[in-house]
Backbone as CSV, one residue per row, in Angstrom:
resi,resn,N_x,N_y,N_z,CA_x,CA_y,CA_z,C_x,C_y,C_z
1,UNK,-10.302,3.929,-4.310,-9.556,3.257,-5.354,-8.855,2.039,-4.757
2,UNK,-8.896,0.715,-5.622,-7.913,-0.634,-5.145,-6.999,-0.366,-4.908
3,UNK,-6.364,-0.384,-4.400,-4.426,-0.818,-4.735,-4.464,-1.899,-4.935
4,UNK,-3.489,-1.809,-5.953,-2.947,-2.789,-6.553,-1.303,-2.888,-6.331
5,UNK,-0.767,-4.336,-6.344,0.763,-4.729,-6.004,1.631,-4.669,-7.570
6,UNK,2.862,-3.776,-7.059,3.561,-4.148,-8.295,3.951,-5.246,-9.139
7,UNK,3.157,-5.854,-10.467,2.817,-7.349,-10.208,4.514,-7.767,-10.778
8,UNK,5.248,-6.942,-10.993,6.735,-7.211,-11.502,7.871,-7.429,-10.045
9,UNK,7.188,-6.572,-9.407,8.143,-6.657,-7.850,7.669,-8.151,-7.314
10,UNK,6.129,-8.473,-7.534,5.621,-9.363,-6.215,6.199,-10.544,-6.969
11,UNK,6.709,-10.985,-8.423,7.194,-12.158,-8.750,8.392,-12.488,-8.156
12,UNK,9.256,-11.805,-7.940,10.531,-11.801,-7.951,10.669,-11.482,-6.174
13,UNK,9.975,-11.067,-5.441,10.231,-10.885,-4.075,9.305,-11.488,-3.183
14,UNK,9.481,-12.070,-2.300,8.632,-12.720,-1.060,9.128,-12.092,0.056
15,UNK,7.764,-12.188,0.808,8.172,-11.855,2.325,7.850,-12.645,3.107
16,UNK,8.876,-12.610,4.766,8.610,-13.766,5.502,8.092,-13.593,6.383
17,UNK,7.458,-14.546,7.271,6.743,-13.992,8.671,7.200,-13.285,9.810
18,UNK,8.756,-12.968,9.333,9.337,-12.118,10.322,9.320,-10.514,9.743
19,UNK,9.032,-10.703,8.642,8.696,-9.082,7.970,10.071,-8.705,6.996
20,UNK,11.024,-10.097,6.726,12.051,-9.523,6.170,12.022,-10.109,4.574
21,UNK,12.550,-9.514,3.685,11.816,-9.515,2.084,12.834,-10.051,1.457
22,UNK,12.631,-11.738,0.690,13.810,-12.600,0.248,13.615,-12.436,-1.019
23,UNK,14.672,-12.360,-1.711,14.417,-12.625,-3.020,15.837,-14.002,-3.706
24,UNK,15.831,-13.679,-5.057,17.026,-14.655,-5.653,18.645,-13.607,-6.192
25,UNK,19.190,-14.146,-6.361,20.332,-13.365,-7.195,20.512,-13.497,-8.502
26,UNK,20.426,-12.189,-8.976,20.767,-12.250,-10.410,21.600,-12.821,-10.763
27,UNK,22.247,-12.830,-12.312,23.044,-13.608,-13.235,23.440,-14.965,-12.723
28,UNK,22.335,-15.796,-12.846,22.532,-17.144,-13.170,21.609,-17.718,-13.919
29,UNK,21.397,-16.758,-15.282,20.630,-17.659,-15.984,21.643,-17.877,-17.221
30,UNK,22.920,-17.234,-17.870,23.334,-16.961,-19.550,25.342,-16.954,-19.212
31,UNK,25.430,-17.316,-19.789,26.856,-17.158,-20.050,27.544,-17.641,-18.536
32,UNK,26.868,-19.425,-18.324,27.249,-20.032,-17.111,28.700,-20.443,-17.166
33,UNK,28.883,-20.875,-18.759,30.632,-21.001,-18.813,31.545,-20.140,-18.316
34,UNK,31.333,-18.940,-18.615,32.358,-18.312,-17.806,32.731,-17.992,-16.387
35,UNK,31.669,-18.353,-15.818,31.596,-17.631,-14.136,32.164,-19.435,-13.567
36,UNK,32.811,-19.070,-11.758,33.240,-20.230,-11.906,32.544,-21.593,-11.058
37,UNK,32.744,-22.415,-10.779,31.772,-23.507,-9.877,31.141,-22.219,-9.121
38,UNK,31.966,-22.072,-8.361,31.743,-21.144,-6.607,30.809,-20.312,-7.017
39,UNK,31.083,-19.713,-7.887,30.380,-17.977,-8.069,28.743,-18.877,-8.317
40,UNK,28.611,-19.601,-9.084,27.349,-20.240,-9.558,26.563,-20.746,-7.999
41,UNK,27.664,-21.409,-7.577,26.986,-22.086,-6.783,26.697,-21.266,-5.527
42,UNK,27.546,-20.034,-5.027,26.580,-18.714,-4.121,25.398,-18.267,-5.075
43,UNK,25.174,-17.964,-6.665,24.705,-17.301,-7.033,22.889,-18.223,-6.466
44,UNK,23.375,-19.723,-6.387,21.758,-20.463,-6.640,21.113,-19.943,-5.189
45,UNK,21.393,-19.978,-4.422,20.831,-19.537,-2.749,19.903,-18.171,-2.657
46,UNK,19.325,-18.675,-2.402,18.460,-17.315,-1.923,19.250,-15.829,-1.014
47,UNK,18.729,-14.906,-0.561,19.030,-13.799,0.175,18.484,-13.487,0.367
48,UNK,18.572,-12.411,1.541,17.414,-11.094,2.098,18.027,-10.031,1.253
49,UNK,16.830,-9.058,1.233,17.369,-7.835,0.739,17.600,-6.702,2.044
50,UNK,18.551,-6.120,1.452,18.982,-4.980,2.577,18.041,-4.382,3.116
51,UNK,18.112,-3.966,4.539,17.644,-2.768,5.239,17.159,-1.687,4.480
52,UNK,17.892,-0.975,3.736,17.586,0.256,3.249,16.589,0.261,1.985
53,UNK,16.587,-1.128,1.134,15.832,-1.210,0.403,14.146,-1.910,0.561
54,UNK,14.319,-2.506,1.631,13.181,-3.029,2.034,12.111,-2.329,2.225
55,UNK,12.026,-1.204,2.307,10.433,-0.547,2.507,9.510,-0.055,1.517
56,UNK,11.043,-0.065,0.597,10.199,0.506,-0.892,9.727,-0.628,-1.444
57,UNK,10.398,-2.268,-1.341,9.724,-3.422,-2.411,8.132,-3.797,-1.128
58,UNK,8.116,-3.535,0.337,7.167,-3.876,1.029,6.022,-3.295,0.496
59,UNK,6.498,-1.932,0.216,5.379,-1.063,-0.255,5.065,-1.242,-1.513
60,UNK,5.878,-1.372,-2.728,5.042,-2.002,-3.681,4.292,-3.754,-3.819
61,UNK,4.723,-4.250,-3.042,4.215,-5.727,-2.792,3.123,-6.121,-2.173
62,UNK,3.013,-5.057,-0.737,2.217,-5.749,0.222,0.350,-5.968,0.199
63,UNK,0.027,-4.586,-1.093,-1.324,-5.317,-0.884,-1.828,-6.563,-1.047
64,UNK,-0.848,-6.944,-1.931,-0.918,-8.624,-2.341,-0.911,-9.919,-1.672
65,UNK,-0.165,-9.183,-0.236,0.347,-10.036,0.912,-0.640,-9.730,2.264
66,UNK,-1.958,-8.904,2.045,-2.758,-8.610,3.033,-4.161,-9.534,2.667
């Protein structure tokens, strides 16, 4: 049987050539008036995702990435 990549995980997560899995931060798309410069402007930057969660998005992602 194929495997196939979770095609909902692999939009939203990338991995890098060091093996560590970046994604974006939520809430910055709706109700920008209220939150303030700062909060918006950490929210636009990318991140890694944690240690502990990383093996489960590798594993739904990676056939996609082989």
């Amino acid at each position: 049987m194929k495997l196939k990549s979770h095609r909902a995980s692999a939009k939203r997560f990338t991995l890098t050539k060091s093996g560590l899995v970046k994604m974006n931060h939520s809430h910055h798309r709706h109700n920008l008036g209220l939150k303030t410069a700062k909060r918006k402007r950490h929210l636009r930057t990318g991140t890694y995702l944690s240690s502990c969660f990383a093996p489960t998005i590798k594993a739904m992602i990676a056939p996609a990435h082989k």
